[in-house]
N, C-alpha and C positions, 0 to 999 in steps of 0.2 A: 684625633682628639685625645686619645689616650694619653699620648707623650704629656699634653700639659695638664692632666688628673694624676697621673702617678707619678709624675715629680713631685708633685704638690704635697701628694699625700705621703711620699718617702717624707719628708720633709718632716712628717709628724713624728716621725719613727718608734710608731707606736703598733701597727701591722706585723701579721707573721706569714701572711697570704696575702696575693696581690691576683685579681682575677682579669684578663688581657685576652684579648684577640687576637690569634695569629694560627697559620697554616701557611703555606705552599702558594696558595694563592690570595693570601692577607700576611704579609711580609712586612707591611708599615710599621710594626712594633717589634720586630726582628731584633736590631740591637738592645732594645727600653729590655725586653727579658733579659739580657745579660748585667745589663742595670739594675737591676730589681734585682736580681739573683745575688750581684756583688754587695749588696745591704743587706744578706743574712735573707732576705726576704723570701717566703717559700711562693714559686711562679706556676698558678693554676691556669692552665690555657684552655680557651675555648674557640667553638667555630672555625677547627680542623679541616672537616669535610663539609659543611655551613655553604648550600649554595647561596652564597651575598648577594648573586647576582645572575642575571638574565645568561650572560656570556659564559658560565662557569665551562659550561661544554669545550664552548670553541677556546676560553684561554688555556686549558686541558692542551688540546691539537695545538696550539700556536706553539706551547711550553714542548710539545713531542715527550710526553710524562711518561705513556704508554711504554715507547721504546724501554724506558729506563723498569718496569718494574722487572719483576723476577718472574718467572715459570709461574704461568696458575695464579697472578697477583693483581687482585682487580685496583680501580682506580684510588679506590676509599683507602684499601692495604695501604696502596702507594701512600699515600696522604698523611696518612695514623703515623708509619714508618718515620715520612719527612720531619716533622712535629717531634716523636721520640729522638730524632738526630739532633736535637737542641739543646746543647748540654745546661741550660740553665733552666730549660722545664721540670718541677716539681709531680705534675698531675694533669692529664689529657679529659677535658670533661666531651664527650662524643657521643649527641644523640641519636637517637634510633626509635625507629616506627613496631617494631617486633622482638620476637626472641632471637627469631635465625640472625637480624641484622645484629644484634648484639652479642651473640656467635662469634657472628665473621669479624666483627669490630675487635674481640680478644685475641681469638685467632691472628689478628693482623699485629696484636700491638706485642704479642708474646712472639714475634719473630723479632723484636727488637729494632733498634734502630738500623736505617740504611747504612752499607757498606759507605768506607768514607768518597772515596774517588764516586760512588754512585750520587751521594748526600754531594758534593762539590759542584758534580755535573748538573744535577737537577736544578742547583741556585743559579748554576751558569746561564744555564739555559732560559730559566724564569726574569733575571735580568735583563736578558735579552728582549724580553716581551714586556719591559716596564715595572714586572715586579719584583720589586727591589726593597730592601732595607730602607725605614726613612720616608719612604714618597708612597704619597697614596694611592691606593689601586687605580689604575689605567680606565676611563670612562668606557660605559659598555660601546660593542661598534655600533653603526648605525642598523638599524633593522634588526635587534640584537632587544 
C-alpha cells in the first residue's frame, strides 16, 4: 500500500522525511526507498526486526539468514545490518522491550552495514523465497 501513499505524497513535495516499511523480510518497498531518497527526501524506516508475521521464524530458515551472519551475530544483528546496507535509508527506528535489547540493537547497528558480496547474497537468497522487491510478502504457510 505504501507505493501508492508515497507517490502521492512525493507529489506534494512539500516533505523532508518520509516514514516506510521495510527490512530483510518486508522488501515490498525496497526500490519506493531509492525513490523517496532520489526527491531529496530524508527515508525513515521502520519494522526492521517487526515480527509481521506468524512465519517470521521459518522465513528466517527458508532465507538460511543464519549461515550469512558473522561470528557471535544474532538474527536481529543480522537484520539492523541488512536495512543499514540500503544506501538510501536516512534513519532505522527499532523497537525494544528493555535496556539490554537496546544495547544489542546499537551494538549491531555500529557494526555498520553488511559486507557487499554478504548484503547481495542475502537479497539472493531472500528472492528465492518470494521476498522480493515490489511483490508482497509471501502468505504465511499453512499451519504457520
Amino acid at each position: 500500500y505504501a507505493h501508492a501513499y508515497v507517490r502521492h505524497f512525493l507529489a506534494w513535495d512539500v516533505f523532508d522525511t518520509m516514514q516506510i516499511v521495510y527490512g530483510a523480510l518486508t522488501r515490498q518497498n525496497e526500490r519506493l526507498l531509492s525513490t523517496v531518497a532520489g526527491r531529496g527526501v530524508g527515508v525513515i524506516v521502520r519494522g526492521v526486526i517487526k515480527r509481521y508475521r506468524r512465519d517470521y521464524d521459518e522465513l528466517l530458515a527458508r532465507a538460511r539468514l543464519q549461515e550469512l551472519c558473522a561470528a557471535g551475530e544474532s538474527a536481529n544483528d543480522f537484520l539492523i545490518r541488512f536495512a543499514l546496507s540500503h544506501r538510501a535509508i536516512s534513519v532505522l527506528i527499532v523497537g525494544s522491550g528493555d535496556a539490554e535489547h537496546v544495547r544489542a540493537n546499537v551494538r549491531a547497528a555500529e557494526k555498520g552495514p553488511l559486507p557487499a558480496a554478504v548484503y547481495a547474497e542475502a537479497k539472493r537468497r531472500l528472492t528465492a523465497i518470494g521476498l522480493r522487491p515490489g511483490a508482497p510478502t509471501p502468505p504465511a504457510a499453512a499451519g504457520s
